[in-house]
C-alpha positions, 0 to 999 in steps of 0.5 A: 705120619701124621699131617694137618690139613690147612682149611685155606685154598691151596693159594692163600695157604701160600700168601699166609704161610709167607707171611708168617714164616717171614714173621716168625724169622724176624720176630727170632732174629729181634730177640736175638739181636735186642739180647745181644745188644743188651748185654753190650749197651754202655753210657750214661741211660744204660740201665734204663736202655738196658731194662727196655731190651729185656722187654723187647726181647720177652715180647718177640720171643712171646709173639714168636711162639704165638705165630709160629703156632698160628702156622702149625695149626694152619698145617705150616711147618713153622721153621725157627732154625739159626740158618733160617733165621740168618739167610732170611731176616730183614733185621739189620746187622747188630754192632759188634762190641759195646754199644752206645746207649744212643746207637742201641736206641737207634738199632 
């Protein structure tokens, strides 16, 4: 098998693979979260609530990729699974059911 060799010292590997890793799991959960909400967004600034969703979750999951790149080539193994995400982001809990336009901003 194949492994990458990190040119970091043995300890800021761990500071930067944290902090990646930590990045990565909110960066998967954003874009989680700013869909569901986009889907379930009502009032009257829907549409413009709506459209501004979508570009949020094209910038986290773009920016998602990119550090989980970064990691890999750091020799990291770069963890994006559902169970990950869901014990290890800081984002808040998402409403259940429709969503003002104002508590969409907000979230």
């Amino acid at each position: 098998m194949y492994v990458v060799k990190s040119p970091l010292s043995d300890e800021n590997l761990k500071t930067v693979s944290e902090a990646l890793q930590g990045a990565l799991v909110d960066l998967v959960d954003l874009s989680l979260v700013a869909k569901q909400i986009h889907w379930n967004v009502v009032g009257p600034r829907f549409r413009s609530v709506h459209l501004q969703l979508d570009e949020v979750v094209t910038t986290a999951r773009g920016h998602s990729d990119t550090v989980a790149e970064r990691a890999a080539a750091l020799g990291v193994s770069p963890d994006g699974r559902a169970a990950t995400v869901a014990v290890g982001s800081g984002i808040g809990v998402t409403p259940e059911g429709w969503v003002d336009d104002a508590a969409a901003v907000s979230a």
